[in-house]
PLY file of the C-alpha trace (Angstrom):
ply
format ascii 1.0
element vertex 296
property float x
property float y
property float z
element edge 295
property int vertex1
property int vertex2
end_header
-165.30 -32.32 30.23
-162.60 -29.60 30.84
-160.73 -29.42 34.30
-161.86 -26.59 36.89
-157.74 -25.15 36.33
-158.68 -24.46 32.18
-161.97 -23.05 32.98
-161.20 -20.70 35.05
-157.67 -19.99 32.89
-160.01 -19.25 29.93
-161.97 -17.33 31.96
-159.17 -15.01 33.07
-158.13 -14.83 29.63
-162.05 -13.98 28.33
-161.50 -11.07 31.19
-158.51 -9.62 30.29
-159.38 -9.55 26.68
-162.71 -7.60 27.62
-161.08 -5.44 29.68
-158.53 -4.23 26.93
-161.06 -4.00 23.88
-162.93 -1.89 26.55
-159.85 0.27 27.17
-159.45 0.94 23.33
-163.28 1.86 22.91
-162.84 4.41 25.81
-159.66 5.91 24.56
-161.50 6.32 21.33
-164.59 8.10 22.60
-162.33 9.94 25.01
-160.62 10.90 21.19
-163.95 11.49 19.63
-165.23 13.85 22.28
-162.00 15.90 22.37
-162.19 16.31 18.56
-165.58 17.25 19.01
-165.61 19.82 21.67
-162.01 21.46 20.66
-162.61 24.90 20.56
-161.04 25.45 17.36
-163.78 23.29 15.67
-166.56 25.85 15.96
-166.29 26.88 12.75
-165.11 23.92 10.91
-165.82 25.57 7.51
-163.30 29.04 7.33
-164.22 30.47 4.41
-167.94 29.94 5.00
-169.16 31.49 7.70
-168.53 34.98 9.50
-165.88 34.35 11.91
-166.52 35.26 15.82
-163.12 34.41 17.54
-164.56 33.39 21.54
-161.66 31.55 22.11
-160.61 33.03 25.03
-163.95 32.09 26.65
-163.56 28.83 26.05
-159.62 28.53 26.51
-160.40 26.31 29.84
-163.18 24.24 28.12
-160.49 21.01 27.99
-157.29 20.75 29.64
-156.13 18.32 27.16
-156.59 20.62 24.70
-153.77 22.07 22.86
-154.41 25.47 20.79
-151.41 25.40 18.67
-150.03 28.49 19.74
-153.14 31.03 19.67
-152.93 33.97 21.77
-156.63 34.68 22.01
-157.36 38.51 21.46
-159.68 40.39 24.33
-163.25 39.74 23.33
-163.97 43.34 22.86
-160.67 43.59 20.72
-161.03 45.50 17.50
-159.34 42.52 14.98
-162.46 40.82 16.18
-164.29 42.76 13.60
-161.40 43.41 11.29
-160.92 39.77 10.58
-165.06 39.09 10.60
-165.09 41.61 7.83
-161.85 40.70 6.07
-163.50 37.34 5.22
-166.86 38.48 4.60
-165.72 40.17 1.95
-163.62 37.69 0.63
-166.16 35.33 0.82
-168.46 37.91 -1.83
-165.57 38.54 -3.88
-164.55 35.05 -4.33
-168.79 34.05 -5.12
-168.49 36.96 -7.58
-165.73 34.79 -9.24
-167.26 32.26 -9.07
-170.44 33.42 -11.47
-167.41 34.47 -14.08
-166.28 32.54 -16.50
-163.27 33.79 -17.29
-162.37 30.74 -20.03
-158.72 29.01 -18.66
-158.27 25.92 -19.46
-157.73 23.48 -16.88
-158.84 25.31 -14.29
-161.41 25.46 -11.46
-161.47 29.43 -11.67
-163.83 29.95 -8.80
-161.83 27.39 -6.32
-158.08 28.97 -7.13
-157.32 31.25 -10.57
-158.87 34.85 -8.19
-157.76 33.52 -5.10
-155.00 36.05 -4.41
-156.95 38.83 -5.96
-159.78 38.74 -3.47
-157.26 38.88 -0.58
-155.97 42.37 -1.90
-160.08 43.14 -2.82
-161.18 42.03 0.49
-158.08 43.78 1.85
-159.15 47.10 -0.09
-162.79 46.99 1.54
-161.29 47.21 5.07
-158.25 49.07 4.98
-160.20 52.71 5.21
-161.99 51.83 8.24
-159.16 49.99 10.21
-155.98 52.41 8.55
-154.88 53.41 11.68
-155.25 49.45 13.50
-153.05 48.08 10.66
-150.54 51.23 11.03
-149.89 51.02 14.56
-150.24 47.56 15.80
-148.47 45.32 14.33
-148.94 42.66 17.42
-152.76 42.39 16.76
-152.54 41.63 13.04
-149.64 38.86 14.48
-152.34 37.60 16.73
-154.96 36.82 13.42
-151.78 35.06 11.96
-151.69 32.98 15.42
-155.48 32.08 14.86
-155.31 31.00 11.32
-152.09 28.69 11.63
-153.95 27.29 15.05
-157.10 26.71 12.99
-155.27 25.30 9.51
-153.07 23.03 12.65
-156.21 21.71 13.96
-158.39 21.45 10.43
-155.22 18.77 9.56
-155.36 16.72 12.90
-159.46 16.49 12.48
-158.55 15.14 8.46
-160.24 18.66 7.17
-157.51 18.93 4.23
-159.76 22.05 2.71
-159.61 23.90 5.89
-155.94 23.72 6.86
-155.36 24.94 2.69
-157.17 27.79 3.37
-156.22 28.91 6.63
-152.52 28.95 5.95
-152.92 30.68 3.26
-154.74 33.58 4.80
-151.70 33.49 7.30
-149.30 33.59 4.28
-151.21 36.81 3.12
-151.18 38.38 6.67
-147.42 37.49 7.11
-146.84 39.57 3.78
-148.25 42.19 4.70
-147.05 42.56 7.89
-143.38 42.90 6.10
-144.93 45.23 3.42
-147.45 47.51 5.46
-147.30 47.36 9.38
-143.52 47.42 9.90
-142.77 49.73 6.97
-140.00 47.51 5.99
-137.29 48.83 3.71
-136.18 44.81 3.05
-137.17 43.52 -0.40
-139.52 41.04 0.23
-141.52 39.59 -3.14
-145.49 39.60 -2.64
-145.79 35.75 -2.03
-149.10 35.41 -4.52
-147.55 32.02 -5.89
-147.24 30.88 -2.43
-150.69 31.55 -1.05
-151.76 29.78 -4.59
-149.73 27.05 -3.73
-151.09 26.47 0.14
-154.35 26.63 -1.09
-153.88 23.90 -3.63
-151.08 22.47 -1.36
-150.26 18.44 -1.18
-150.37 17.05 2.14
-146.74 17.15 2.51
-146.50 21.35 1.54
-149.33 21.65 3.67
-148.16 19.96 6.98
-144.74 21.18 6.75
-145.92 24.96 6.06
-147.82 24.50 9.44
-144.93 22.57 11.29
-142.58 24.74 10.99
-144.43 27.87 12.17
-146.46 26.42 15.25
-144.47 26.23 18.42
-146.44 22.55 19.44
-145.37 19.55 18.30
-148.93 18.35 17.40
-148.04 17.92 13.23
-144.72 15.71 14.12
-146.50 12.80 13.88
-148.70 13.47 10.68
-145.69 15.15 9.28
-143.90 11.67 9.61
-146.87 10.06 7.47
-146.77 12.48 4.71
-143.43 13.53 4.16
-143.08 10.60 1.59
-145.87 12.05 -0.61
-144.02 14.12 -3.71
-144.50 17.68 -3.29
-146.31 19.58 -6.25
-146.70 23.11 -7.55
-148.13 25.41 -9.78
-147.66 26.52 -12.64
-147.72 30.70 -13.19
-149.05 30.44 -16.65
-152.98 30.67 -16.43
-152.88 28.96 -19.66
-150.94 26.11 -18.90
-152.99 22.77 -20.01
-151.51 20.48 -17.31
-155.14 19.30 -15.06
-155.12 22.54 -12.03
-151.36 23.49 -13.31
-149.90 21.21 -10.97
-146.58 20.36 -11.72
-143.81 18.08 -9.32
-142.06 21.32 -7.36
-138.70 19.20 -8.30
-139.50 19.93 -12.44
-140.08 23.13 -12.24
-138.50 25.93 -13.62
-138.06 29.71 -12.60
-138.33 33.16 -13.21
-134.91 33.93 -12.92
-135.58 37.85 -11.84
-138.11 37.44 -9.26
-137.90 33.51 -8.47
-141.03 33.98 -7.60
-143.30 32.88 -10.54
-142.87 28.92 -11.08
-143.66 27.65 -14.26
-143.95 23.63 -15.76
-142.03 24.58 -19.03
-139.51 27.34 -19.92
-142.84 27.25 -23.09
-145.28 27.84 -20.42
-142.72 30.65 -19.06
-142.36 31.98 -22.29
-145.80 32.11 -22.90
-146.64 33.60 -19.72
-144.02 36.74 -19.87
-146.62 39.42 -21.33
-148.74 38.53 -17.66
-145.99 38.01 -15.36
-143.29 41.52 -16.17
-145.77 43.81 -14.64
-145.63 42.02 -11.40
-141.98 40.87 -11.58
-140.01 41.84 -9.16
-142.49 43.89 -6.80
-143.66 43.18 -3.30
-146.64 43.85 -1.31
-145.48 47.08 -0.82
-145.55 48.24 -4.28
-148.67 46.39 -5.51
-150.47 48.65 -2.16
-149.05 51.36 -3.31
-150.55 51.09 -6.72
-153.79 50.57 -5.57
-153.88 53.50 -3.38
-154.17 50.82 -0.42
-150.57 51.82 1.68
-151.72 53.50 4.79
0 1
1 2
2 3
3 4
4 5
5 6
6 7
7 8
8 9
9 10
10 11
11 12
12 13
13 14
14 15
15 16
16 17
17 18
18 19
19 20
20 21
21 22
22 23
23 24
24 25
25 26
26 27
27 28
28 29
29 30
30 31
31 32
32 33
33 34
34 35
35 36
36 37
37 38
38 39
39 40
40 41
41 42
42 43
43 44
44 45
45 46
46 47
47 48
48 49
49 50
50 51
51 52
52 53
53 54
54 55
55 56
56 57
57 58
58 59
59 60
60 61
61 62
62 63
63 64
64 65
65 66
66 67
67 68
68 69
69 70
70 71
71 72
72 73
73 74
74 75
75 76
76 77
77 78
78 79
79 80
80 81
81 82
82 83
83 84
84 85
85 86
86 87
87 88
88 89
89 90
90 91
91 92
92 93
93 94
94 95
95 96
96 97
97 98
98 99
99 100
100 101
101 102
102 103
103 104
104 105
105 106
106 107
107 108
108 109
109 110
110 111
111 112
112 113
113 114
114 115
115 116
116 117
117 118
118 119
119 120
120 121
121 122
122 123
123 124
124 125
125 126
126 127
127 128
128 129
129 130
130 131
131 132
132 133
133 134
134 135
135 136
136 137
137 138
138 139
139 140
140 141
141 142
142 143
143 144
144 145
145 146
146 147
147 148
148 149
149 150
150 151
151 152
152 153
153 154
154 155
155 156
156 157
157 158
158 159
159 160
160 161
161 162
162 163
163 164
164 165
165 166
166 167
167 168
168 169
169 170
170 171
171 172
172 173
173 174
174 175
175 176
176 177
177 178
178 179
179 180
180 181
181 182
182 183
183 184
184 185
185 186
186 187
187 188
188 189
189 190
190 191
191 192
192 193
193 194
194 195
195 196
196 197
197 198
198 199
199 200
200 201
201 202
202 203
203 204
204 205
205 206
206 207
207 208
208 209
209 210
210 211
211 212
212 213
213 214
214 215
215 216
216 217
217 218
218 219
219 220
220 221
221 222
222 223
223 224
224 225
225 226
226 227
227 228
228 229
229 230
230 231
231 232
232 233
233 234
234 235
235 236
236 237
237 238
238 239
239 240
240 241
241 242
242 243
243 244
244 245
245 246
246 247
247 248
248 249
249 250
250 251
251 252
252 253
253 254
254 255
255 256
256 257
257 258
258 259
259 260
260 261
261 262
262 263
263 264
264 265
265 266
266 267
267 268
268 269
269 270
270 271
271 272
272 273
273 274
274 275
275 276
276 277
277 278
278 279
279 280
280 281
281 282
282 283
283 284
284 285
285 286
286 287
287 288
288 289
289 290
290 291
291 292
292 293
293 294
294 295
């Protein structure tokens, strides 16, 4: 028969070991709830539903919350409605690619090969009606950057890969044309097409490191840490190319040595590509506006 002194030891010990497996199940709801209620959750799906940005009603809802940077807009501001009609037209114009079969190999055509073109489509639809909002105000087309790279920041923390893709990409696209359009730049700056290909295909480590460095939290350090290991891949310009999606290791690939901004697998695929790519070659944003009547 054990001793009163062990009984009550193991006791103690049955206690304390309650108490701390209690401690970790709190912590995780605590997690859970957070994750659950974050304000930058309500529309966990970007590119799927019509976006209505009530952050700033819901700034307070946790003070452990961290919004990665977001300045939220006033509710009655007009990029409200810019940027719920900038993606409901990109969402039509990327279904409409989506019922094309436009025959490249190796390809999921609907998820990436008109990606860039319904930006500048979607882009088309709404610059008439907002000409003189994307003129002038340069700060309020900064603030829809702020929301997407907030929203991509917390799509990666909640493990929605998908979302943070897509959401820095749209930033990428904004960020261009910021340089192109708003601030009338005279600075040659190459229309980024490959790039907002790229960060909507990205790896985990081109993904988390896009966001990183652009966010002025430190709430990526930590995944950034995990992931910075994993090789980083690109894509190949040539629509052709019959490596699975085009992807490529970014450390094998090669260049266009003009614009060094079309990446290619092979100097064949390169080659091959050349009748596409020298119509593009060297422009920016500016220009390709410019050609389709689209420069306010």
């Amino acid at each position: 028969m054990p001793s009163r002194k062990k009984a009550k030891g193991k006791a103690r010990k049955a206690a304390k070991a309650k108490k701390e497996e209690d401690s970790v199940v709190a912590v995780a709801t605590a997690q859970a709830d957070r994750n659950a209620q974050h304000p930058l959750d309500q529309f966990p799906n970007l590119l799927q539903l019509p976006l209505e940005i009530d952050l700033s009603i819901q700034r307070y809802h946790d003070g452990e919350c961290c919004f990665h940077g977001y300045i939220p807009p006033a509710e009655e501001d007009v990029c409200h409605q810019f940027i719920c009609d900038f993606v409901s037209k990109f969402n039509a114009t990327m279904q409409y690619c989506a019922e094309i079969d436009l025959g490249l190999p190796g390809i999921d055509t609907a998820l990436y090969g008109n990606f860039p073109r319904s930006f500048f489509m979607a882009f088309c639809d709404d610059t008439e009606k907002y000409k003189e909002y994307i003129r002038k105000d340069s700060e309020k087309i900064k603030l829809l950057i702020t929301h997407f790279l907030a929203r991509g920041t917390q799509a990666i923390l909640n493990g929605n890969i998908n979302g943070g893709r897509a959401c820095a990409a749209v930033a990428c696209f904004f960020d261009d044309l910021i340089a192109a359009v708003v601030m009338a730049s005279h600075e040659h700056k190459p229309a980024h097409s490959t790039k907002i290909q790229e960060l909507y295909m990205a790896d985990i480590h081109t993904l988390v490191k896009y966001l990183k460095n652009l966010i002025p939290c430190k709430c990526l350090d930590v995944k950034y840490k995990e992931v910075k290991s994993t090789t980083k891949m690109g894509i190949c310009n040539n629509h052709y190319c019959s490596k699975p999606n085009r992807r490529v290791e970014r450390s094998a690939m090669v260049y266009c040595a003009r614009c060094r901004n079309a990446n290619y697998c092979s100097r064949e695929c390169q080659v091959a590509d050349w009748p596409c790519h020298k119509d593009s070659c060297g422009k920016d944003m500016a220009d390709i506006l410019n050609e389709m009547k689209l420069t306010p």
